[in-house]
C-alpha positions as CSV (number, residue, x, y, z in Angstrom):
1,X,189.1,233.3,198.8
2,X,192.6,234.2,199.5
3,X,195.0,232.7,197.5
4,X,198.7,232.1,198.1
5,X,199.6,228.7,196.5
6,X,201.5,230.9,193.7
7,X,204.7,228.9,193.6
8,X,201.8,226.1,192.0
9,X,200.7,228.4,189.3
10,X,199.6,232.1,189.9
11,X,196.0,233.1,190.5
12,X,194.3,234.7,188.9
13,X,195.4,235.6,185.7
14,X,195.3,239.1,184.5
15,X,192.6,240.0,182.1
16,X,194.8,240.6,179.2
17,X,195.9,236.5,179.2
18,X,192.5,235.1,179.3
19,X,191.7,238.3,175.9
20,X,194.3,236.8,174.0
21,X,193.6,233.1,174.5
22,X,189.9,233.6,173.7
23,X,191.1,235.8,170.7
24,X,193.6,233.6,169.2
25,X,190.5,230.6,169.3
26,X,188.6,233.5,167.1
27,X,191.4,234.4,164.9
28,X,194.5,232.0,164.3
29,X,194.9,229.0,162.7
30,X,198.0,226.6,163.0
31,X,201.2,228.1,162.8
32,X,203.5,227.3,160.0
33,X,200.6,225.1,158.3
34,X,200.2,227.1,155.4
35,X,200.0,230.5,153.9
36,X,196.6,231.2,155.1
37,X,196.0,234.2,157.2
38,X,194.9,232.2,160.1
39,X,198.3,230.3,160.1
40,X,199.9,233.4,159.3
41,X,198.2,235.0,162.7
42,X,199.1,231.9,164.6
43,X,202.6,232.2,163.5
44,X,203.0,236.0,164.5
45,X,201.4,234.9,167.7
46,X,204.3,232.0,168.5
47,X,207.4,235.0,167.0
48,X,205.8,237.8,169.2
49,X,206.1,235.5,172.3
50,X,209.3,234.4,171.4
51,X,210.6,238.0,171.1
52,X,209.1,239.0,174.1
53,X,210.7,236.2,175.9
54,X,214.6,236.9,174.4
55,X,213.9,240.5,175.6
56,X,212.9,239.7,179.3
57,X,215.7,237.1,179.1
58,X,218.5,239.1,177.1
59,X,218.6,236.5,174.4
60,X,220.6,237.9,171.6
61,X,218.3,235.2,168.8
62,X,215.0,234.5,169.7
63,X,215.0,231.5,167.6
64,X,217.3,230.0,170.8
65,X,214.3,230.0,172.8
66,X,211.9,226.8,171.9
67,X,208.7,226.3,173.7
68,X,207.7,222.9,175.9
69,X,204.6,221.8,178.0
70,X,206.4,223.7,181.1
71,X,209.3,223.9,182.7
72,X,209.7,219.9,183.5
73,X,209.8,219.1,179.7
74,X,212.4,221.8,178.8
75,X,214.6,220.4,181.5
76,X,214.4,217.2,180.4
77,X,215.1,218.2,176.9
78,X,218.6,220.0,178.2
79,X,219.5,217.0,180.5
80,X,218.8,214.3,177.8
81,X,219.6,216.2,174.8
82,X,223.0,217.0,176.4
83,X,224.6,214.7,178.8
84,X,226.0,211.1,177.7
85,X,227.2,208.2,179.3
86,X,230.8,208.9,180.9
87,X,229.2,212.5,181.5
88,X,229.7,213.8,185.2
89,X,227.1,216.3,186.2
90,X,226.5,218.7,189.5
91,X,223.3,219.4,191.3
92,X,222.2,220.4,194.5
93,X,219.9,219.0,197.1
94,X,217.4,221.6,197.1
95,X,216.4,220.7,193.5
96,X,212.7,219.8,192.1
97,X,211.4,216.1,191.3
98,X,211.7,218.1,187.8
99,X,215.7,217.6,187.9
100,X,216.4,215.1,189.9
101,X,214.1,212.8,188.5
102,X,215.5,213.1,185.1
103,X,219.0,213.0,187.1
104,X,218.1,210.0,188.3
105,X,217.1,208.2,185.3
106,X,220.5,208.9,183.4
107,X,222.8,207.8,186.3
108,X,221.1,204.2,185.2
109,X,222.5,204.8,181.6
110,X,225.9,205.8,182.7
111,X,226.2,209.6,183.7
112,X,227.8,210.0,187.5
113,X,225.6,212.2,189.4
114,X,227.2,214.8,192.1
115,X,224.9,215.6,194.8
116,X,226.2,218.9,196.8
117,X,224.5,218.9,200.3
118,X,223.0,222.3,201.1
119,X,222.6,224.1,204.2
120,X,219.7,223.5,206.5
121,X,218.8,227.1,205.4
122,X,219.0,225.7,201.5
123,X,222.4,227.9,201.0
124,X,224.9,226.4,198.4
125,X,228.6,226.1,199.5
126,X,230.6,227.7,196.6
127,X,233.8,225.8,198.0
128,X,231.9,222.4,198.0
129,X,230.9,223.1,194.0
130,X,234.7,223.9,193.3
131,X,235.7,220.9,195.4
132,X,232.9,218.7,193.2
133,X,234.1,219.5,189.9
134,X,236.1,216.7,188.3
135,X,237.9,216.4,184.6
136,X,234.6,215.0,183.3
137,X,232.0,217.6,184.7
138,X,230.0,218.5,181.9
139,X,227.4,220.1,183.0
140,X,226.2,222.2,186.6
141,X,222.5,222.0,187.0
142,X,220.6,223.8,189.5
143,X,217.2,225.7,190.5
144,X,217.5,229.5,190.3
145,X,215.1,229.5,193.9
146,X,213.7,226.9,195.9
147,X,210.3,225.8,195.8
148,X,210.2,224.8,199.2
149,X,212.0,228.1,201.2
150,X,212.4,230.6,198.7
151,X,216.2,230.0,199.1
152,X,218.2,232.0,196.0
153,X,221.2,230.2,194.7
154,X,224.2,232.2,193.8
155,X,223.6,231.7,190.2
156,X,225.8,234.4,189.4
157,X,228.9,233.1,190.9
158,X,228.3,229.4,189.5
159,X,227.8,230.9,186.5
160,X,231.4,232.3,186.8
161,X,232.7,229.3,187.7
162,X,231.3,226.9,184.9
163,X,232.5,229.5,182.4
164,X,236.3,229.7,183.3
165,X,235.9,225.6,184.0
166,X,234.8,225.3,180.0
167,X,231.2,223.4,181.8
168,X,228.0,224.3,180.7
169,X,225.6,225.6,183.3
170,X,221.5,225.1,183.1
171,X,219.0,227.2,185.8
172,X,215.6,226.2,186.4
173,X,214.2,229.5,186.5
174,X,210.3,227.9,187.4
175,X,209.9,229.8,190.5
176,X,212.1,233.1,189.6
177,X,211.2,234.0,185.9
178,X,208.7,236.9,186.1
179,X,210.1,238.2,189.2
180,X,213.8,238.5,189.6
181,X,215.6,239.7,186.3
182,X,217.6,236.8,184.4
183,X,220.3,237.6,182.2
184,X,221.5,234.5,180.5
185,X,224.5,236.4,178.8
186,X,225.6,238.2,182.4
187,X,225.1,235.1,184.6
188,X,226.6,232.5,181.9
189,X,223.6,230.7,181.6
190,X,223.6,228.2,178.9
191,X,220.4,226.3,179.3
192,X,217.4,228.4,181.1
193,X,214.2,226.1,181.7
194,X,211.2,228.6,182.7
195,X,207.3,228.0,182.8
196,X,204.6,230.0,181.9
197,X,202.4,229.9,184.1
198,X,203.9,231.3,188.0
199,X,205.9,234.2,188.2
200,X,205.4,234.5,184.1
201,X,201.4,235.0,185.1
202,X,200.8,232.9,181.5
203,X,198.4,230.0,181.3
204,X,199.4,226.7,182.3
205,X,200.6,224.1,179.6
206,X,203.5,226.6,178.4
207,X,206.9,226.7,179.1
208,X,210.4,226.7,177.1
209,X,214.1,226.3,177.0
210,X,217.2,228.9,175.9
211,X,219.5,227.0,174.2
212,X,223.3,228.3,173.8
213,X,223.4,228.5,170.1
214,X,227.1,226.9,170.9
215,X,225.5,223.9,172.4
216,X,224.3,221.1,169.6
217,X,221.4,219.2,171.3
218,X,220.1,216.3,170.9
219,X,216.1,216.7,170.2
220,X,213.5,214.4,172.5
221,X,211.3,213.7,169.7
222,X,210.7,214.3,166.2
223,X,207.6,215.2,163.9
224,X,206.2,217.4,161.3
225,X,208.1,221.3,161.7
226,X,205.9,223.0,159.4
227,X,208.1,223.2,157.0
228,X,211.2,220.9,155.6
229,X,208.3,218.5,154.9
230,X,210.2,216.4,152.4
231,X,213.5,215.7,154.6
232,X,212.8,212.6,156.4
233,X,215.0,213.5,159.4
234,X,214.4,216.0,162.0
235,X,215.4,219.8,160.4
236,X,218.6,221.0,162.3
237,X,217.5,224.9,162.6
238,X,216.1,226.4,165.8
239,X,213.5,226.8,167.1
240,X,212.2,223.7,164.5
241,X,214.2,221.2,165.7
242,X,213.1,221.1,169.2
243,X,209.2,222.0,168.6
244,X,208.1,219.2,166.5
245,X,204.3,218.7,166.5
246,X,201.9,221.5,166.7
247,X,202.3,224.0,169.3
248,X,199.4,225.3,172.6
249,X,199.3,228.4,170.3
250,X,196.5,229.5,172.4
251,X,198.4,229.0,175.7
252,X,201.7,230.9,174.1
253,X,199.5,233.6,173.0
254,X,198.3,234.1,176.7
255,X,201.8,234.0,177.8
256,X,203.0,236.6,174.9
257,X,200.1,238.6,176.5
258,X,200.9,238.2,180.2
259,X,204.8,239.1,178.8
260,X,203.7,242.4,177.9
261,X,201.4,243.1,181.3
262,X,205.1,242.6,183.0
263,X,206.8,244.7,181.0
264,X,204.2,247.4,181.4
265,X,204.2,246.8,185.0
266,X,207.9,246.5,185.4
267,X,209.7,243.5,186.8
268,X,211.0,245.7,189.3
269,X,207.5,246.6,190.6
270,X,206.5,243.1,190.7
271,X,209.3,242.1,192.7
272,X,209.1,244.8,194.9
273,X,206.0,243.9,196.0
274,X,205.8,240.4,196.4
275,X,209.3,240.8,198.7
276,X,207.6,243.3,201.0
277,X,204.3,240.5,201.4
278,X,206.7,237.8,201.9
279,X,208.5,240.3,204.9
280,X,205.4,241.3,206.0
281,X,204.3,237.4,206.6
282,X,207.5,236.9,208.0
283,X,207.7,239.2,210.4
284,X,204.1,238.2,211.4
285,X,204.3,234.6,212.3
286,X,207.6,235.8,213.9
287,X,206.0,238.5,216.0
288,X,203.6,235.4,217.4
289,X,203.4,234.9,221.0
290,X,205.4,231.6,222.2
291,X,203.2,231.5,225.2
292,X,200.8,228.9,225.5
293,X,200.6,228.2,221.9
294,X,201.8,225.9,219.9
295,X,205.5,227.3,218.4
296,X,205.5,227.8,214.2
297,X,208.9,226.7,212.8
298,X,209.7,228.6,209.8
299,X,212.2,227.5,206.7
300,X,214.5,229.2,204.9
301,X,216.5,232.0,204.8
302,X,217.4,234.6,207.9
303,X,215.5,237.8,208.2
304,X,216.5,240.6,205.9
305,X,217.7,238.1,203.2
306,X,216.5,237.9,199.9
307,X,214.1,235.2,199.2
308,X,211.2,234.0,196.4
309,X,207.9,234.8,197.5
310,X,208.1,231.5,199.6
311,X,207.6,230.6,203.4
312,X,207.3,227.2,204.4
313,X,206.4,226.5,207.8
314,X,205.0,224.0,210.8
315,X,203.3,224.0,213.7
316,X,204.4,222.0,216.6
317,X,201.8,219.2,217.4
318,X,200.0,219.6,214.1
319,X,200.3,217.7,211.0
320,X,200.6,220.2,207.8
321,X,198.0,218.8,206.0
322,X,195.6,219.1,208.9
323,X,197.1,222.8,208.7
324,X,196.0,222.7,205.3
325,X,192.6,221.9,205.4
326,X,191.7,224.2,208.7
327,X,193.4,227.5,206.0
328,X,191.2,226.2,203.2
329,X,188.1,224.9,204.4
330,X,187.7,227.1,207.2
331,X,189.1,230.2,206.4
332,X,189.0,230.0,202.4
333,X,192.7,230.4,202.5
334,X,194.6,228.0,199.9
335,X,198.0,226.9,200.1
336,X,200.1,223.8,200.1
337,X,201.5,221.5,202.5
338,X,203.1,218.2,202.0
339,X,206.7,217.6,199.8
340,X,206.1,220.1,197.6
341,X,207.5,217.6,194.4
342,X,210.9,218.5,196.3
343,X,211.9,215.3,198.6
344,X,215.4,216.2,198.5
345,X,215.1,219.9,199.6
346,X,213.0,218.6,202.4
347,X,215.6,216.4,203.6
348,X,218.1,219.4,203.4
349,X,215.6,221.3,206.3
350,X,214.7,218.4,208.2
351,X,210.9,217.8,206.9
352,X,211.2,215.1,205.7
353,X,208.8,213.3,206.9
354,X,205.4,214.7,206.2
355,X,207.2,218.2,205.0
356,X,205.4,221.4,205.7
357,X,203.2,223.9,204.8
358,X,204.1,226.4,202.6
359,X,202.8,230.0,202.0
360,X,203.8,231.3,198.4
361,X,202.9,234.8,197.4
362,X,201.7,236.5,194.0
363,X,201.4,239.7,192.0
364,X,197.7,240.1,192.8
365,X,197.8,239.1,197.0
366,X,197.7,242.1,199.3
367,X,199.0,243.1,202.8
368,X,195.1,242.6,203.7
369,X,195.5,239.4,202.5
370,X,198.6,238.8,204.5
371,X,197.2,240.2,207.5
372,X,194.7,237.8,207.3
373,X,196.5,234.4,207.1
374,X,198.8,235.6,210.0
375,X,195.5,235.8,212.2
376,X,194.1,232.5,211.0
377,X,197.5,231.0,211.8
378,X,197.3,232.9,215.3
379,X,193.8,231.8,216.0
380,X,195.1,227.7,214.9
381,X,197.8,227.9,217.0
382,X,195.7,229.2,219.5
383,X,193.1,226.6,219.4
384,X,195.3,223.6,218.8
């Protein structure tokens, strides 16, 4: 099988992930339960992974990072715990179901929502977030990389802005953490939502949320910490405030161990490689002859711009999903077609309609494997 459906979750996982899983099952208990030395392993589990993650993310205190479910919980818990009615907030039409879902749902309790309209490439207009900023903006939210063309926002620069505006700024980093380097104090980011379990290479059913420690907000539900047992409200100190209930300490430890596999690797490397696959299939389907075949329309950015590992694409006459099942039941070649849990960014480029089919590379692909699906998509178009 060749697999490039990466920008769903990575596949496979590396050895060391599935080790520590199956070692923390042998070994640890439930963290902050007790003085135990299985809790006590549990808990050195969750504080390693936390470390690890303030180090790839330049978090000054680790105990600003609080683990979720993935990366749709922790932006839910920095929309909901944040914004109140009167609020204005700023977004993008290239975002996930994951924001504007939750966007969505607070504009019903009295939070105006400002939608900027992106290119059909999936570029943000710097000028048109300037122009959308109003005495009540509160808060820019936005996704670090589209899910559906690989498009990078200029998260740098909006950073900027929100900091000399006095507005907070949150980054859904789901397709971008554990490939291009995040600094939350460089880029201003005040609330960074990641997942696990894509470019992070963890398991799935892990995720978390960097909170500025200037920003006081408000929890999404409350339960037993561990500790402050006898206070019958919700403990105010990070990371226990936000991380009530017991924790996928088995997942976190396969995350704190896929962590260290990227740091040994270097997040350079990993980068570098999975931009020279997504060139390479690129300039394949380019490269295609036009004559007498069926002509692929690709998404996105230009050639020689920087992109996730993403290409999303269609063929004319075919429907994607058809597209989809010729790759994978023909050809043993996964990926994804449809909307992608994006509506919104498939408006922006036009697919709206049955959306596309998208190509999404990993750590573990190869040119081989490249190679490969641009000859399938030769031979499709070929046949069509």
């Amino acid at each position: 099988m060749i697999y490039l459906d990466n920008a769903a979750t990575s596949y496979p996982k590396p050895k060391p992930v599935m080790e520590a899983i199956a070692e923390c099952f042998k070994r640890a208990g439930s963290p902050g339960r007790g003085a135990h030395k299985m809790a006590l392993a549990a808990s050195r589990v969750i504080l390693e992974t936390r470390e690890l993650l303030a180090e790839l993310f330049n978090v000054k205190d680790p105990a600003n990072i609080v683990f979720t479910l993935n990366a749709t919980e922790a932006i839910n818990l920095g929309l909901k715990g944040l914004l109140k009615p009167g609020d204005h907030v700023i977004t993008t039409s290239m975002e996930h179901n994951a924001v504007t879902r939750p966007l969505k749902d607070l504009e019903a309790q009295g939070i105006r929502v400002t939608k900027i309209k992106c290119s059909q490439k999936g570029h943000l207009d710097l000028d048109d977030l300037r122009d959308s900023i109003s005495h009540d903006t509160k808060l820019i939210v936005m996704t670090h990389a589209s899910n559906v063309t690989g498009t990078l926002m200029p998260i740098e620069d909006v950073g900027e802005i929100a900091r000399g505006k006095a507005i907070f700024f949150m980054v859904d980093a789901a397709q971008t953490a554990g490939i291009f380097p995040i600094d939350v104090q460089d880029m201003n980011i005040d609330l960074l939502a990641f997942c696990g379990h894509k470019g992070l290479l963890g398991p799935q059913g892990t995720g978390g949320l960097y909170i500025n420690p200037d920003i006081d907000l408000k929890e999404l539900k409350q339960g037993g910490t561990g500790g402050y047992s006898d206070d019958p409200f919700q403990p105010r100190i990070r990371p226990e405030r936000y991380e009530a209930g017991t924790p996928n300490t088995p997942g976190i430890a396969g995350l704190g161990a896929s962590l260290k596999f990227i740091r040994d690797i270097g997040l350079q490397s990993i980068h570098d490689l999975e931009r020279d696959l997504t060139l390479h299939l690129l300039e394949g389907l380019r490269k295609m002859p036009r004559i007498k075949m069926p002509r692929i329309k690709l998404y996105g950015p230009q050639a020689g711009e920087e992109r996730a590992p993403v290409v999303s694409l269609n063929v004319e006459g075919m429907n994607p999903h058809e597209v989809e099942f010729i790759l994978d039941q023909t050809f043993d070649i996964t990926v994804r077609a449809g909307l992608h849990c994006a509506p919104d960014a498939h408006r922006t480029i036009g697919t709206e309609g049955l959306g596309a089919v998208r190509f999404s590379m990993g750590y573990f692909n190869t040119m081989e494997d490249i190679d490969q699906a641009i000859e399938t998509m030769r031979y499709i178009c070929e046949k069509s």
